[in-house]
C-alpha positions in Angstrom: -21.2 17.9 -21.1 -19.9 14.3 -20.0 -16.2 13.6 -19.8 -14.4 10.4 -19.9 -12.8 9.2 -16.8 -9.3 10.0 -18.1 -9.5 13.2 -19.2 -11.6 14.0 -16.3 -8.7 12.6 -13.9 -5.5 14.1 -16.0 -7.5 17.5 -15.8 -8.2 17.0 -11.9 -4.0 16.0 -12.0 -3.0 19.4 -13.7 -5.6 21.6 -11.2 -4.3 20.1 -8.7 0.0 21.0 -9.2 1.5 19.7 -6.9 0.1 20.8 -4.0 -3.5 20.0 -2.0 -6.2 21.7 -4.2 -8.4 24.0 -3.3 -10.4 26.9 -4.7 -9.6 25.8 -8.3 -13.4 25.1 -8.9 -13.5 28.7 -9.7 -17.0 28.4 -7.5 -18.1 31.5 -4.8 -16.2 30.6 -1.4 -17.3 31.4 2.0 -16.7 34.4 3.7 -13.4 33.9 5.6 -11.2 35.3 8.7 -8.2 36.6 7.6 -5.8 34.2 5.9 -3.2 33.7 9.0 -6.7 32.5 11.1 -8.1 30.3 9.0 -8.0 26.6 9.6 -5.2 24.4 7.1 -5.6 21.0 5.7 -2.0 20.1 6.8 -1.4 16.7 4.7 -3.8 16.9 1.8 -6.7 14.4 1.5 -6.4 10.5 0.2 -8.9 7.8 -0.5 -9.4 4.5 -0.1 -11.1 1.0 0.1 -13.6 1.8 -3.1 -15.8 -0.4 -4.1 -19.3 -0.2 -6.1 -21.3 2.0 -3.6 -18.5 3.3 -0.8 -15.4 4.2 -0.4 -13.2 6.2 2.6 -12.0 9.5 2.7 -9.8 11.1 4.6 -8.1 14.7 6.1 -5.8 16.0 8.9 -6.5 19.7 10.0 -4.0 21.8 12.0 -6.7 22.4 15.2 -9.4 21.3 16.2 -12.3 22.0 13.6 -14.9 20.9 12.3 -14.6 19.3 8.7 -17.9 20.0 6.5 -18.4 17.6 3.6 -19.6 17.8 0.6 -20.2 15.0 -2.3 -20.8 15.3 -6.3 -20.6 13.5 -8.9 -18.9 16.5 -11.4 -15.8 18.6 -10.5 -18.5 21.7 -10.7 -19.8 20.0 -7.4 -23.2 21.5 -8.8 -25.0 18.5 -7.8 -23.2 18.2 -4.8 -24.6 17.0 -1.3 -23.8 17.6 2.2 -22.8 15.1 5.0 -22.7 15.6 8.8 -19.6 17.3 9.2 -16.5 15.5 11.0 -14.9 16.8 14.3 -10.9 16.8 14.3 -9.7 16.4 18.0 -6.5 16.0 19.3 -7.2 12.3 20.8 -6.8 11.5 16.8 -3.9 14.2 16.1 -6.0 16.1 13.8 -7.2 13.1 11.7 -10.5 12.4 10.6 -11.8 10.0 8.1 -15.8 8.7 7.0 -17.1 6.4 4.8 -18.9 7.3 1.8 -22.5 4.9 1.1 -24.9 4.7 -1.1 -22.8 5.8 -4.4 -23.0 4.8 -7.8 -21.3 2.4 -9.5 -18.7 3.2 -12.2 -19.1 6.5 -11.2 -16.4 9.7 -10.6 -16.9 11.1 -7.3 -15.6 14.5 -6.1 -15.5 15.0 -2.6 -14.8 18.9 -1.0 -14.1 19.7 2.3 -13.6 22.8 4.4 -12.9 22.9 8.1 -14.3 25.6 10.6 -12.1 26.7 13.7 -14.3 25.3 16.8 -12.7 27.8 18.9 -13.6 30.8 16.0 -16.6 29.7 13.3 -16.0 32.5 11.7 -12.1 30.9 10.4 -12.8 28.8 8.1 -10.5 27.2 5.2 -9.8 27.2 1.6 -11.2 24.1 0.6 -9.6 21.3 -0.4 -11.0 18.5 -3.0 -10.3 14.8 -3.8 -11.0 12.8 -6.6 -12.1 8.7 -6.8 -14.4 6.1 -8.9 -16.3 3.4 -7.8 -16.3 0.1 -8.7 -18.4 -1.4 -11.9 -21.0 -4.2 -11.7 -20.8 -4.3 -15.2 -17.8 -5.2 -17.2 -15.4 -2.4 -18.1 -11.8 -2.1 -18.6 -9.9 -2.0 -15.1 -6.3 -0.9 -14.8 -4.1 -0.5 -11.2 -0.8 -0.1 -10.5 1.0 -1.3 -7.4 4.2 -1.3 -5.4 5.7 -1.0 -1.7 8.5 0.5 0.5 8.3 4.1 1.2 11.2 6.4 2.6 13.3 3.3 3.3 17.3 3.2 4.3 17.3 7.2 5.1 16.8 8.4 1.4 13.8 11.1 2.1 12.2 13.8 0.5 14.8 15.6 -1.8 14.5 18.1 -4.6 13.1 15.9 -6.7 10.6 14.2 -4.6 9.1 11.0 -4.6 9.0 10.6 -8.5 7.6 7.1 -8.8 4.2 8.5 -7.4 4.2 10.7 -10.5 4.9 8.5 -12.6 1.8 6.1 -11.5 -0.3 9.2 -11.8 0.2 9.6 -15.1 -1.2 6.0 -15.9 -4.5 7.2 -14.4 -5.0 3.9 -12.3 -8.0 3.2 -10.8 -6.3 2.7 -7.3 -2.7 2.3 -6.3 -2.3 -0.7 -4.2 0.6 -0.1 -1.8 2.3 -3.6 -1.1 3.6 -2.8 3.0 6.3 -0.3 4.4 4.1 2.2 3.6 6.2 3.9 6.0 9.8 2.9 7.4 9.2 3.8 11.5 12.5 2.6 12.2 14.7 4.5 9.4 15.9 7.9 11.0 16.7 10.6 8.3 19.6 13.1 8.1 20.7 15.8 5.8 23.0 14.4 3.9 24.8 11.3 2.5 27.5 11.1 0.1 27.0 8.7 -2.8 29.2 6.2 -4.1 29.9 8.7 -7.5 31.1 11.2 -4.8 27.2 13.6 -5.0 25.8 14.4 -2.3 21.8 13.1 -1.0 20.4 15.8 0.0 16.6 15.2 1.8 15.4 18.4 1.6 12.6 17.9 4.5 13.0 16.5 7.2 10.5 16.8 10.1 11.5 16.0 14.2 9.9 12.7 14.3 12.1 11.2 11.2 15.1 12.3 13.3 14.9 9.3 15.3 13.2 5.8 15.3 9.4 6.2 16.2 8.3 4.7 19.9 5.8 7.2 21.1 2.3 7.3 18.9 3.3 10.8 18.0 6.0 9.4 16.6 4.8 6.9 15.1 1.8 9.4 13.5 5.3 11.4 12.6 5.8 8.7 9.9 2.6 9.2 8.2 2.9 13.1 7.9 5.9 13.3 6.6 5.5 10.8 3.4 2.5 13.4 3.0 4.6 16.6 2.8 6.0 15.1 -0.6 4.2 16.7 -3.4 3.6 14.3 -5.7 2.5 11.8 -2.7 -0.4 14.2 -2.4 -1.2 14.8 -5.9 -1.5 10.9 -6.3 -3.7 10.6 -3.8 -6.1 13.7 -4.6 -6.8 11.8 -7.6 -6.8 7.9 -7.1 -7.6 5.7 -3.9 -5.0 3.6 -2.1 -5.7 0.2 -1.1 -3.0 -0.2 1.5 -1.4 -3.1 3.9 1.0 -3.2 6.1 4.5 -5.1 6.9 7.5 -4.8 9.6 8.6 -1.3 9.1 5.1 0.1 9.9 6.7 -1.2 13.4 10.4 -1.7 12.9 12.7 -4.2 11.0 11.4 -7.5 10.8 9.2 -7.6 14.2 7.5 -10.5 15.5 7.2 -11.5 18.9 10.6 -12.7 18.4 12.4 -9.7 18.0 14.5 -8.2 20.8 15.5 -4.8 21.6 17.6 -4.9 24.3 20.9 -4.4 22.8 19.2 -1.9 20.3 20.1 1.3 21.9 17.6 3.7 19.6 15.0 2.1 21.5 14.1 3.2 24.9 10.7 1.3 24.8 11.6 -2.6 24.4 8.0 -3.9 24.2 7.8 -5.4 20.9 3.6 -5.2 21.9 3.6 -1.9 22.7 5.2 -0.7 20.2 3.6 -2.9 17.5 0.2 -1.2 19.2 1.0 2.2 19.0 1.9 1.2 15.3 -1.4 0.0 14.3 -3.3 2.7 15.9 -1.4 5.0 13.7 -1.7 3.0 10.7 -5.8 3.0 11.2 -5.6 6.8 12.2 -3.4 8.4 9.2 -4.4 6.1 6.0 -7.9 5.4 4.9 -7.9 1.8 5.2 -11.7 0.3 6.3 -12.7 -0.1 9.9 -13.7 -3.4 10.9 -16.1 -3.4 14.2 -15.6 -7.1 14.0 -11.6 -6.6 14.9 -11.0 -2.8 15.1 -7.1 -3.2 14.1 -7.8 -5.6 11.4 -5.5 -5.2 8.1 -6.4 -8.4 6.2 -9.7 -7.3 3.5 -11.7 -8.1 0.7 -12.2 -5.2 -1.8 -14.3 -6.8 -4.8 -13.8 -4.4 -7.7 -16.8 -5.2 -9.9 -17.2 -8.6 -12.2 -13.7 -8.9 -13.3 -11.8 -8.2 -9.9 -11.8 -9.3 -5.9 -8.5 -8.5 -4.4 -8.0 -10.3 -1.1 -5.3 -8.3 1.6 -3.3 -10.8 3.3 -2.0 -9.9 7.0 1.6 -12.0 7.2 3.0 -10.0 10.0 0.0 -9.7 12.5 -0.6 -13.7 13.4 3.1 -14.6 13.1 5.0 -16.9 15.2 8.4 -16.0 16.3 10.9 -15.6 13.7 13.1 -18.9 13.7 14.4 -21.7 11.4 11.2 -22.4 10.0 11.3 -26.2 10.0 8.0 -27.1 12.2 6.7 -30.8 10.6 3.0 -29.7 11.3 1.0 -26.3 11.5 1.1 -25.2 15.0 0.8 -21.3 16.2 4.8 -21.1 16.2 5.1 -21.9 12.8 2.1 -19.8 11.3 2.6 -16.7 9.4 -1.1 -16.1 8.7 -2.9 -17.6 11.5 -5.9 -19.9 11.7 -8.9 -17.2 11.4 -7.2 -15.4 8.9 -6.6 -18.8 6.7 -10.2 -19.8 7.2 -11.6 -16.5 5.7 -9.6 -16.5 2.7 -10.6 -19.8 1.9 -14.3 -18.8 2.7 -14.0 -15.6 0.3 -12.0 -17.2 -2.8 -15.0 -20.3 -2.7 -17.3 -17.4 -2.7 -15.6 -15.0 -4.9 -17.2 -14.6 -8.8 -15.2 -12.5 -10.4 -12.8 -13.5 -12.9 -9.3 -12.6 -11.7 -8.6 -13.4 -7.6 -5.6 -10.6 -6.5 -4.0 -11.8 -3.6 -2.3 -8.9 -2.4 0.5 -10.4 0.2 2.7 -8.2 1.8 6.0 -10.6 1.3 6.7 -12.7 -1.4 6.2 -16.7 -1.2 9.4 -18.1 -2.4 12.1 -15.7 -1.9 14.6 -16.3 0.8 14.5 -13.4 3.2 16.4 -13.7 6.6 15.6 -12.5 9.7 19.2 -12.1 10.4 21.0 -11.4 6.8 24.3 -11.1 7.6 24.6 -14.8 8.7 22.0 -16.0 6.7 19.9 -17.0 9.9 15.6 -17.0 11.0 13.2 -17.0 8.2 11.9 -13.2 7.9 9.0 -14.7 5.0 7.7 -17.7 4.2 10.5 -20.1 2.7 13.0 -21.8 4.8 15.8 -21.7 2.5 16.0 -25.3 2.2 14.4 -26.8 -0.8 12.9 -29.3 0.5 9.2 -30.3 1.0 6.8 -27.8 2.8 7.7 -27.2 6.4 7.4 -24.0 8.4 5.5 -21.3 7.4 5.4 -23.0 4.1 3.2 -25.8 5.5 0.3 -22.9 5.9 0.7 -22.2 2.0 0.7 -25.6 1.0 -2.4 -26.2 2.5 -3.9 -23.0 0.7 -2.4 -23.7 -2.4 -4.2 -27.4 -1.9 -7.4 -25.9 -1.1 -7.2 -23.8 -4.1 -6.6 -26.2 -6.8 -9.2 -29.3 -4.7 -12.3 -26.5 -5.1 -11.1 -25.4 -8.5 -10.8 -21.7 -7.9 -9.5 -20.4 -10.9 -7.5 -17.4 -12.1 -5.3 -16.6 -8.8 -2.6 -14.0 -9.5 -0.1 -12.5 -6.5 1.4 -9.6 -6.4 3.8 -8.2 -3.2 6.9 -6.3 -2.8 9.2 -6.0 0.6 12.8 -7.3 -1.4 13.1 -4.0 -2.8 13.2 -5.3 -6.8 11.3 -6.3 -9.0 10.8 -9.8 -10.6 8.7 -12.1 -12.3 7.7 -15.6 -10.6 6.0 -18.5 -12.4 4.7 -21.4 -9.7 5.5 -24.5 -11.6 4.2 -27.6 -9.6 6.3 -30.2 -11.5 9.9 -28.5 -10.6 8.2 -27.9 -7.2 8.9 -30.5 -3.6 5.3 -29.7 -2.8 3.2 -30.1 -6.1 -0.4 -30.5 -5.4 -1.2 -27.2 -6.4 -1.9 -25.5 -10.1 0.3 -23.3 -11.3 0.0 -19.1 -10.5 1.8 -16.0 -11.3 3.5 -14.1 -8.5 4.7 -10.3 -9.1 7.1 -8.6 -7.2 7.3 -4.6 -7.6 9.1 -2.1 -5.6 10.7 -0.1 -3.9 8.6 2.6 -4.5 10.9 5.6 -2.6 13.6 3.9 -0.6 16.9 1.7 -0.7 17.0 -1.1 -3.9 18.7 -4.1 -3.0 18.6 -8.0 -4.1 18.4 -10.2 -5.8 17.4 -12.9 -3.5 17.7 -17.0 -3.8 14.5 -18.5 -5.0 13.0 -21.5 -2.3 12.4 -24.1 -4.5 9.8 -26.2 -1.9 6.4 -24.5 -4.6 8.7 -24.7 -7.7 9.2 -21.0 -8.7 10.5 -20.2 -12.1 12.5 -16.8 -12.7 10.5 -15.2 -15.4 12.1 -11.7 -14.8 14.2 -9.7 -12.6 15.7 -6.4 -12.5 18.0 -5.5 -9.3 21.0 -4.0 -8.7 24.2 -5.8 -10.0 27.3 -6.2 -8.4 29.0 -3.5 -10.0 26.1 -1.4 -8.5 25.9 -2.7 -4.9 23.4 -2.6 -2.7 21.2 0.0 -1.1 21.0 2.3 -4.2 19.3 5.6 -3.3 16.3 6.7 -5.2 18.2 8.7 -7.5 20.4 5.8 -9.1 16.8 4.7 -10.8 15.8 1.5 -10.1 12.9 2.4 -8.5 9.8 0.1 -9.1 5.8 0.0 -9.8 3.5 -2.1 -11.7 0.6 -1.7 -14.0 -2.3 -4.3 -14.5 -4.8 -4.1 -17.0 -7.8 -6.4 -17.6 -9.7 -6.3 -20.6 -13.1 -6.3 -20.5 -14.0 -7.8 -23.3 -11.4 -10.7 -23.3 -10.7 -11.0 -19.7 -7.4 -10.9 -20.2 -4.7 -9.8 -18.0 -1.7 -7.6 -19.0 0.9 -6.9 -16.2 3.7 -4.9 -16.9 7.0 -4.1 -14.5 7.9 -0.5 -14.7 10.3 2.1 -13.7 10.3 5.2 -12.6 11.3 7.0 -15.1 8.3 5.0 -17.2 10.4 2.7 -18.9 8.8 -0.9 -19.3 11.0 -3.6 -18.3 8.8 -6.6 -19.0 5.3 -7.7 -20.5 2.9 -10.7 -19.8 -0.8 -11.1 -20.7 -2.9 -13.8 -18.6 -5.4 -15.8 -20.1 -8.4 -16.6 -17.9 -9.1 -20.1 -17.0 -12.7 -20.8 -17.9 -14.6 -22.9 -15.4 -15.8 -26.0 -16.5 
């Protein structure tokens, strides 16, 4: 008997708890060791990087085992198949990840793995199952939520948990796109903070390598593991891939080759290269973004999602120049923020690109002033300069996309980002822009998604944004408002299959919709 996608998923949700799954299948299990030998799956499973035939999976064990694999397309797994099984070493703390080929589109896909003790084969685990769809080829209805900044400013794991994941569960998404500071390496944790009402924080978790601010690659790895301990982290991604990219706190605050550490005394390493390296070896080895042979540490991605969907993942923190005032007259490597190659390929794939709606997932926000230095207002951290004026900077990089978008007549490009930590509405309006040879876009801010909410920030009016919506903390409030004071933020997007249309709402989470706005497509000519 066939089920529909939802049910299929909100029954997968509820099997699951809270917690990794594992013999819920009600299917005969392999003989085991006894419990206390047996291999664990120590940070659940998540997916990632679907599209119509593949997609990536992923695991951590707690020795070295090997990982057995097997693929169905119904949660009885009684069509399932077997892959060559996955060794977990040390060199990759545990970690293993493979691609899944030759799928069907539009199609749920079940994955179970056990793992077998190399040094015993008779331990072997309870297994543990995840939960994905591919992509359609033909038009359907496609719905994802997205948002950014995990475990930010201190606030942790506390009896609550990270709610906001549960929250975008229970919209079913086809895949959660998470917007940069997946993970905040340079935000140490402790027990307790008193709040502003006079409560106490309380993170209930807290693991050795969130005592301090990450340096080593264990430490970095550290990061990863412990946003996985949080339940409903796990239980959102048993059931729906994550599309991730990266920012500065996968490193530490606002890094570029700028930064320096030397009065910083957390740090004992001050190589802004080696630490940025050990970063992005962690980032490949503990999420299940794509491997690229072409550049192994490459972020920036096309993920096209059927006839109605290509997202494009931008990479504004890799191919930086120093951070600085931002004023550069032409485009030189100082006053890039996406660099040459990575320009040139996005202009390749949105010429290329058929489907309807263009996502251009960017991992800051275009025309929001963020500083590098905030307290005296000094060094462009994003894009915009803070001046108003005409395109210079970073900005001149933009301007000449935005150019290039509107001379080939790509149509239907929509942006969504986070980092600021609130969420907001931004309408590009090229006649109340300086630089105005560009059509007009939508950008959507969403976030923070566990962590510190701050804002608002001044809007940069050199591409002519227009304050649609915003919802941040007042002044009443303050600033860095933990978790539990509410203003914690997702989105949803749905396109219509039959009218193309897209809906995009700004949510809380606690589920409340703050704001509404369907997009019509713009037909080509």
């Amino acid at each position: 008997m066939s089920r529909s996608a939802s049910f299929t998923r909100r029954n997968f949700l509820a099997s699951s708890g809270a917690v990794a799954l594992t013999a819920a299948s009600g299917l005969a299990l392999p003989s085991y060791s006894r419990a206390n030998a047996r291999p664990v799956f120590t940070h659940g499973v998540q997916s990632g990087d679907v599209d119509t035939t593949t997609g990536m999976i992923w695991t951590r064990t707690d020795r070295p085992a090997r990982v057995n694999i097997e693929v169905s397309t119904t949660e009885s797994f009684a069509n399932a198949y077997s892959l060559p099984p996955l060794d977990a070493f040390p060199d990759s703390d545990l970690a293993v990840k493979q691609l899944l080929t030759d799928l069907v589109s539009d199609q749920d896909i079940f994955y179970r793995l056990t793992a077998v003790d190399l040094s015993d084969l008779n331990a072997v685990s309870e297994p543990i199952i995840g939960h994905f769809k591919t992509a359609p080829t033909a038009k359907r209805n496609v719905r994802f939520a997205w948002s950014g900044d995990t475990v930010g400013q201190g606030w942790g794991i506390d009896e609550i948990g990270m709610k906001t994941y549960a929250t975008i569960a229970s919209h079913t998404p086809d895949f959660f796109l998470h917007s940069g500071d997946t993970i905040y390496a340079d935000g140490p944790l402790v027990e307790e903070t008193k709040l502003k009402d006079g409560t106490i924080w309380k993170n209930r978790i807290i693991t050795d390598e969130k005592r301090k601010v990450a340096e080593t690659l264990d430490e970095y790895r550290g990061q990863w593991k412990y946003n996985m301990l949080d339940d409903h982290v796990r239980a959102l991604n048993a059931i729906c891939p994550t599309f991730l990219q990266w920012d500065d706190h996968e490193v530490l605050n606002n890094w570029s080759s700028s930064k320096d550490l030397t009065a910083d005394d957390r740090y004992t390493e001050k190589s802004i290269a080696l630490l940025s390296a050990r970063a992005g070896r962690a980032f490949h080895e503990m999420t299940p973004i794509r491997y690229t042979p072409a550049e192994p540490g490459r972020v920036y991605r096309k993920i096209a999602y059927g006839p109605l969907l290509d997202v494009f993942f931008l990479d504004l923190r890799s191919y930086r120049g120093p951070n600085g005032p931002d004023v550069e007259d032409t485009i030189t490597p100082e006053s890039s923020i996406l660099g040459a190659n990575q320009v040139r390929w996005l202009k390749r794939e949105l010429l290329n690109s058929k489907a309807t709606w263009k996502v251009i997932a960017a991992d800051m926000p275009l025309g929001l002033v963020v500083w590098d230095n905030a307290k005296e207002k000094k060094g462009a951290e994003a894009v915009a300069n803070g001046d108003n004026g005409p395109a210079k900077g970073r900005e001149l990089e933009i301007a000449d996309l935005l150019r290039f978008i509107k001379s080939a007549g790509i149509r239907n490009t929509v942006w969504f980002t986070a980092d600021v930590h609130y969420t907001a509405a931004h309408y590009y309006n090229p006649d109340k822009a300086q630089f105005q040879d560009f059509e007009p876009f939508w950008e959507f801010v969403s976030g923070p998604i566990h962590a510190g909410t701050f804002g608002p920030n001044d809007l940069d009016q050199t591409f002519g944004p227009e304050l649609k919506f915003i919802k941040a903390p007042t002044p009443e409030q303050g600033q860095n408002l933990p978790p539990s004071a509410g203003l914690q933020f997702f989105g949803l997007v749905d396109i219509d299959a039959a009218s193309e249309q897209m809906t995009v709402r700004l949510m809380d989470r606690d589920d409340a919709e703050l704001y509404k706005v369907t997009l019509d497509p713009v037909r080509s000519i």
